[in-house]
C-alpha positions in Angstrom: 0.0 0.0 0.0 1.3 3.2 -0.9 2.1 6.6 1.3 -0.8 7.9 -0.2 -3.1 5.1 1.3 -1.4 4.8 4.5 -2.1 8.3 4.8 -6.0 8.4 4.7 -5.8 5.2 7.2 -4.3 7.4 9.1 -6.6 10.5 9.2 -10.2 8.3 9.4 -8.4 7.2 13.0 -7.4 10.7 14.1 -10.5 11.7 15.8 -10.7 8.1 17.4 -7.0 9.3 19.1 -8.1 12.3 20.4 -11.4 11.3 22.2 -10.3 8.1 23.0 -11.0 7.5 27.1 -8.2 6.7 28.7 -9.0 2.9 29.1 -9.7 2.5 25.1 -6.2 4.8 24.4 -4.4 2.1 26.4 -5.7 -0.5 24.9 -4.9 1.3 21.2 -1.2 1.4 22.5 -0.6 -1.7 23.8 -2.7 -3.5 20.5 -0.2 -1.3 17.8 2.9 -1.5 20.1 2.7 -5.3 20.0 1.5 -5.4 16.5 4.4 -3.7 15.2 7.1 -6.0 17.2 5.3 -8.8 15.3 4.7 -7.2 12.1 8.7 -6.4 12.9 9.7 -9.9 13.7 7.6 -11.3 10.6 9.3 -9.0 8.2 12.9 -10.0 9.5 11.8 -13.5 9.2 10.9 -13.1 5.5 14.3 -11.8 4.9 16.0 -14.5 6.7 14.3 -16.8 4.6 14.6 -14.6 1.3 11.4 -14.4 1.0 10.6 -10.8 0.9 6.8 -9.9 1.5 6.0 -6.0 0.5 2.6 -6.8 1.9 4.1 -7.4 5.3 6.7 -4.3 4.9 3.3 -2.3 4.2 1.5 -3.5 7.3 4.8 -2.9 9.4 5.0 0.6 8.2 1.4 1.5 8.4 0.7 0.0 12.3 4.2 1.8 13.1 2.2 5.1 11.8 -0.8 4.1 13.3 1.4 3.8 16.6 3.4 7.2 16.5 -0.7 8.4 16.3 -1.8 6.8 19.4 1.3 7.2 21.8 1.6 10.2 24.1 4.9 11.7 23.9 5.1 10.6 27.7 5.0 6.7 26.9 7.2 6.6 24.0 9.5 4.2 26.0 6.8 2.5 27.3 5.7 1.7 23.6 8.9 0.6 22.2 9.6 -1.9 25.4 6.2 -3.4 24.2 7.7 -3.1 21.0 10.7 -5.2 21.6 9.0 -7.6 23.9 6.5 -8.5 21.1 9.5 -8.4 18.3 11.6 -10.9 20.3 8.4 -13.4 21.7 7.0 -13.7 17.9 11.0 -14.2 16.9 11.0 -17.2 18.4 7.9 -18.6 17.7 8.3 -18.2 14.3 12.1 -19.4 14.8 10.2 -22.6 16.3 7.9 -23.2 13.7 10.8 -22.8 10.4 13.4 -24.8 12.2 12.1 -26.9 15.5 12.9 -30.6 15.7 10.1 -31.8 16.3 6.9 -31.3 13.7 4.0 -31.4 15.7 6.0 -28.6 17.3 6.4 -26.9 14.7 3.0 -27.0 13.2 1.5 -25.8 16.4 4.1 -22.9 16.7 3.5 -21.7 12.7 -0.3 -22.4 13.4 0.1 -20.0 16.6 2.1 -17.2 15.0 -0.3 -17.0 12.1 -3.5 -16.7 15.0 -1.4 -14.1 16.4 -0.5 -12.0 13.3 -4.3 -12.0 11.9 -6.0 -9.7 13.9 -2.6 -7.1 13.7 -3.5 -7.2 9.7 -7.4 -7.4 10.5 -6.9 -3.9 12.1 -5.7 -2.2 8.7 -8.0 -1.2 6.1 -6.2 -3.1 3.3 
């Protein structure tokens, strides 16, 4: 998806950012700050594996976007540790389901990171 794109998604959640409660603004931050450490730890997994994916790249970039929207400039920190946390916990899952031993194992953990990625790309408007 291009700039242009990311861009309106953008603006049509603008008001929801600036009336959000403070329970639902929470919940905003924590959903984008962990869906871009997985988005993150997906698209670093494609390139490990050579296998580029521009969709992926363009859901990375557009929930990173989404994020810089919905974080106060007092919790940037507290977004990027979510951040990491998600990035390095998805790492290994999907580091578990390419290249465990066993393949039950490994079903279940590629099964599991693909339940955990869909609602992070169910969230974006493409």
């Amino acid at each position: 998806m291009g700039k242009p794109c990311r861009l309106l998604a953008l603006v049509a959640l603008l008001p929801l950012a600036a009336t959000a409660a403070p329970d639902r603004a929470e919940d905003r931050l924590r959903t984008f700050a962990t869906c871009a450490g997985r988005l993150s730890a997906q698209v670093e997994h494609h390139w490990l594996l050579s296998e580029p994916s521009a969709d992926t790249e363009a859901h990375r970039e557009t929930t990173l976007d989404i994020l810089e929207l919905v974080t106060p400039t007092d919790r940037e920190t507290e977004a990027l540790a979510l951040r990491i946390e998600a990035k390095a916990s998805f790492a290994a899952l999907l580091s578990r389901a390419a290249f465990g031993a066993d393949p039950a194992d490994r079903s279940w953990a590629a099964t599991r990171a693909e339940r955990l990625l869909a609602p992070c790309t169910g969230l974006l408007l493409f």
